[in-house]
C-alpha positions in Angstrom: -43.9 47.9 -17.7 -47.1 45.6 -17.1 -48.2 43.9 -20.5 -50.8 40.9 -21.4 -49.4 37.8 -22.8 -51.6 35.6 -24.6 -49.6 32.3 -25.8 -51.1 29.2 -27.5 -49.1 25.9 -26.7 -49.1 22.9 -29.2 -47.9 19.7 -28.3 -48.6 16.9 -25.8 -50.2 19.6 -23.6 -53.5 18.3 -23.0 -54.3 15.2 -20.2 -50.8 15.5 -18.9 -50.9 18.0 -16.1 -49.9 20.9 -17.7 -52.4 23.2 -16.8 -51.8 22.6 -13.3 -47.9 23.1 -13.8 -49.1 26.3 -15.8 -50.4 27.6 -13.0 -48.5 26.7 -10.7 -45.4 28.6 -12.2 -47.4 31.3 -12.8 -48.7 32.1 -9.0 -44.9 31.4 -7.8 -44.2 34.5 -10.7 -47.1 37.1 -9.4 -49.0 36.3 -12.8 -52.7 37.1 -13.5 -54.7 35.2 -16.0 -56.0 31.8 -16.8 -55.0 28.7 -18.6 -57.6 26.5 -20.7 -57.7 23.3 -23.0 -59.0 24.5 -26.4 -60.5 21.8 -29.1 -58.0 21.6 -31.6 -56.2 19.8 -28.5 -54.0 23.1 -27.8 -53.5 25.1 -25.0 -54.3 29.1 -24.5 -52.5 30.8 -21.6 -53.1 34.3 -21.0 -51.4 36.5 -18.2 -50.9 40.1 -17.2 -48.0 41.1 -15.2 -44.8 42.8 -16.0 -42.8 42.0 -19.2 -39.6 40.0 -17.9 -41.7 38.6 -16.0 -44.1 37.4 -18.4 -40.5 36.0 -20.4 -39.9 34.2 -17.3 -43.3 32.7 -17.6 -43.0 31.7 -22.0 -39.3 30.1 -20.8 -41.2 27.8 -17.9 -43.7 26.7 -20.4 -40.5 25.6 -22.8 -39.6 23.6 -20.2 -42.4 21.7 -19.2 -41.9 18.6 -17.6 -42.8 15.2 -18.6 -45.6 13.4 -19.4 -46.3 17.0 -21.4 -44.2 17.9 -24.4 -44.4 21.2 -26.1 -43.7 21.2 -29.5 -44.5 24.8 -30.7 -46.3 28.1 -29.2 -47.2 31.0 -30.7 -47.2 34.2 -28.4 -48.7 37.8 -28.5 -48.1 40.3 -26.2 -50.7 42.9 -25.4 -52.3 45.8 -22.9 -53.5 44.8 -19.8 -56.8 45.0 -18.6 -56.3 44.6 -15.2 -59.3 41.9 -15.4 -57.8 39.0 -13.4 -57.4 38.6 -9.8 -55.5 35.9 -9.4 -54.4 33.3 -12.1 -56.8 30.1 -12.8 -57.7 27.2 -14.7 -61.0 27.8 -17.1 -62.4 24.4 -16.9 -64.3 21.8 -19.4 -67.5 20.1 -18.8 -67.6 17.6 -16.0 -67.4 14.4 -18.4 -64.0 16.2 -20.4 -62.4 16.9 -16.9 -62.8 13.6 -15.4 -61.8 12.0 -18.6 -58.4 14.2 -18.8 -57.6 13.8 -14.9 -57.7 9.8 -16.1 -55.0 10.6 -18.5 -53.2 12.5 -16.6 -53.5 9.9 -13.7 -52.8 7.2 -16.4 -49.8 9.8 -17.9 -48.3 9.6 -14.8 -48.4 6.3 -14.1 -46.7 5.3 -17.2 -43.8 7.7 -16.7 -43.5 6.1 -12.8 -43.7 2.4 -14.3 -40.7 3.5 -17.2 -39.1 5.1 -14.0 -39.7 1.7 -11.8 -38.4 -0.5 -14.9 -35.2 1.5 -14.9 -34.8 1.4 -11.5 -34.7 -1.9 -11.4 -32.4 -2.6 -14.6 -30.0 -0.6 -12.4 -30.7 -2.9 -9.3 -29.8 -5.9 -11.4 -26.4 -4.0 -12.2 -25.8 -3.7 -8.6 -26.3 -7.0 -7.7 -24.4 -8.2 -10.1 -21.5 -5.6 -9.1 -22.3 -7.0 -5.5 -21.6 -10.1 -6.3 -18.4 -9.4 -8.4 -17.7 -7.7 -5.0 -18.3 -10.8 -3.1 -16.3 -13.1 -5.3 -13.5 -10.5 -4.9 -13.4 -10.2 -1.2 -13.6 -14.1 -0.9 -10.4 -13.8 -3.2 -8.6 -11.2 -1.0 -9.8 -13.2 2.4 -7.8 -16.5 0.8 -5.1 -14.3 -0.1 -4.7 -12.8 3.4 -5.2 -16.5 4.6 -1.9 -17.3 2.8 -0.3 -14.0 3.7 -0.4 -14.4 7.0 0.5 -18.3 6.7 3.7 -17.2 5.0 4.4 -14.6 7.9 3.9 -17.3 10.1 6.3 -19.2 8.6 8.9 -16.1 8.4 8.9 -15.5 12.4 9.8 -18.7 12.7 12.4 -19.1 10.6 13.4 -15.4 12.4 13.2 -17.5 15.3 15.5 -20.0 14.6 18.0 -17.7 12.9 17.8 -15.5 16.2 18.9 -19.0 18.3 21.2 -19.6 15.9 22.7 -16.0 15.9 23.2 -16.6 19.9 24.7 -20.3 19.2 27.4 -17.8 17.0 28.1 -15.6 19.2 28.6 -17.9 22.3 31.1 -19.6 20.1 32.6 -16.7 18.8 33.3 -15.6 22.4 35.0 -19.1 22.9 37.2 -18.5 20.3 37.9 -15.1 21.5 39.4 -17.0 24.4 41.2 -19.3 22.5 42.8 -16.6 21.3 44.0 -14.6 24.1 45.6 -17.7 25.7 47.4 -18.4 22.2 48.6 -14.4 22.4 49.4 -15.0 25.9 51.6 -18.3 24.9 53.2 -16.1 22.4 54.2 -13.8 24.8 55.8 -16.6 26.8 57.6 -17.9 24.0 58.9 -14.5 23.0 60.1 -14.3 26.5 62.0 -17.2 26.5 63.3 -16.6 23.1 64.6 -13.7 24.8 66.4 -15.3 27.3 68.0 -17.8 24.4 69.2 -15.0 22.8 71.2 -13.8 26.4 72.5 -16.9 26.6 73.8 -17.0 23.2 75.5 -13.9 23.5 77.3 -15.8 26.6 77.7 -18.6 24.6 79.9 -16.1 21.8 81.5 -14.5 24.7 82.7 -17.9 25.2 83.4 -18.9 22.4 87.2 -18.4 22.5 87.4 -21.2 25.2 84.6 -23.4 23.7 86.6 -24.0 20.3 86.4 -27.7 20.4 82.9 -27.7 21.0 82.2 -25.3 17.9 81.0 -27.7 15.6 78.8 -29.2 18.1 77.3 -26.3 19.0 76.5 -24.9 15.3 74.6 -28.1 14.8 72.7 -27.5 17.9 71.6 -23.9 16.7 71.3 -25.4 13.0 68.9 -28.0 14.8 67.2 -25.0 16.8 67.2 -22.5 13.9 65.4 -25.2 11.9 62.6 -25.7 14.9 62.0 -22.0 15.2 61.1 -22.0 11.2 59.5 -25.4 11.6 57.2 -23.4 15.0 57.0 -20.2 13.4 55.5 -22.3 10.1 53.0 -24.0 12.3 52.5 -21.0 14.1 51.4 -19.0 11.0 49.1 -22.0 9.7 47.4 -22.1 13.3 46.6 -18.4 12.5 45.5 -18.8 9.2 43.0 -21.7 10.2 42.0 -20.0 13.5 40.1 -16.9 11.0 38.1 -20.0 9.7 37.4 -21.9 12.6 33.7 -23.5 12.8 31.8 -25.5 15.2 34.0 -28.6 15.0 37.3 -27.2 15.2 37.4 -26.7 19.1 39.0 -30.4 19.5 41.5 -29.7 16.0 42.6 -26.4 17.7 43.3 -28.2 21.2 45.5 -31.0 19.4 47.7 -28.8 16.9 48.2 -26.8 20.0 49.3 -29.5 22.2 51.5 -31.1 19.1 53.2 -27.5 18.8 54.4 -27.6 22.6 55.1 -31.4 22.5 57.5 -30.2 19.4 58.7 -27.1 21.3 60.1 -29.6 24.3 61.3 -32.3 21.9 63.6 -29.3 20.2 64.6 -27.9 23.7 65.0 -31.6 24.9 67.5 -32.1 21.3 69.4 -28.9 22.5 69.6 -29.6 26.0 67.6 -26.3 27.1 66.0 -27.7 30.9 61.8 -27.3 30.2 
């Protein structure tokens, strides 16, 4: 349903703007009317159009926009005349609208100079927070610098290990070797303890005839059962150091192994066995 609004704004409504923003709002809604200064320093807005859409209108004049303030309005709806066209400002004399587009000028400038001084409070901020930044990525670069020092310093150390992991398993494979031809001496001497033990059943078998000799012979076996456990001691050390071996133990293995046969030949040579 049309209606007629007629609305007096108090406030800081006068040489701000505000009958410009007035009706400018009230174009963008269809409105017709007019909007004028009165001398009290009020406002007087009158439009016809329909009723929400005159509400629309009272809720855009709440919410005026700064420099202008509205502090109060009174408002009084009404019939329409249907005398408006369009929706206008009713002007002043020439000397009271120059002097309020100077205050509204002046108005305007004050809130852009506010807006400029916060604007550049929040600049200093920033360059301070820019140089906080700074100082912090100067930190982290140093940091870095010494990361990548210390990684340096582990690939090289990786390095070395690496050689020294290869030195390890070259001698490793060495005394692998050492090994199998210490089995394969084993196997040797099991072989020819094997043939003792033949030729000490022939020597029982004989026994009957070799009487006399008896006495002799126990000693010898006493001599030769007593270099077996004097061997088979050595023997076991030998393998009990061999699971330790380190880098200087090549020449220690060579010698106990060459002081093991020379023992071996002096107990065959004591029994008599041909080497």
């Amino acid at each position: 349903m049309a209606a007629r609004a007629e609305i007096v704004v108090d406030g800081d409504v006068q040489g701000v703007g505000f009958r410009y923003y007035v009706r400018r709002e009230a174009r963008r809604l269809g409105i017709t009317g007019y909007v004028e200064n009165l001398e009290d320093g009020t406002v007087k807005v009158v439009g016809e159009a329909g009723e929400e859409t005159l509400k629309q209108l009272v809720e855009k004049i709440k919410a005026a926009p700064p420099p202008a303030r509205v502090v109060s309005l009174q408002l009084r709806y009404g019939k329409p005349t249907g005398e408006f066209k369009t929706f206008k400002i009713k002007v002043g004399e020439l000397a009271e609208e120059l002097v309020e587009g100077f205050s509204t000028g002046a108005a305007y400038f004050e809130i852009m100079f506010g807006k400029q001084d916060q604007m550049l409070a929040k600049q200093d901020i920033m360059i301070g927070k820019q140089d906080e930044m700074l100082k912090k990525q100067d930190i982290m670069i140093a940091k870095q610098d010494i990361m990548i020092a210390k990684q340096d310093l582990m690939l090289a150390k990786q390095d070395e290990m690496l050689k020294k992991q290869d030195v390890m398993i070259s001698k490793q494979d060495e005394m692998l070797k050492k090994q199998d031809q210490m089995l394969a001496k084993q196997d040797i001497m099991i072989g020819k303890q094997d043939e003792m033990l033949k030729k000490q059943d022939i020597m029982i078998a004989k026994q009957d005839e070799m009487l006399v000799k008896q006495d002799e012979m126990l000693k010898k076996q006493d001599v030769l059962i007593g270099g077996q456990d004097t061997m088979m001691g050595k023997i076991d050390v030998l393998i009990g150091e061999v699971s330790g071996l380190r880098r200087d133990l090549r020449s220690l293995f060579e010698e106990r192994i060459v002081r093991i046969e020379r023992d071996i030949a002096e107990i065959k040579a004591r029994l008599g066995i041909g080497v």
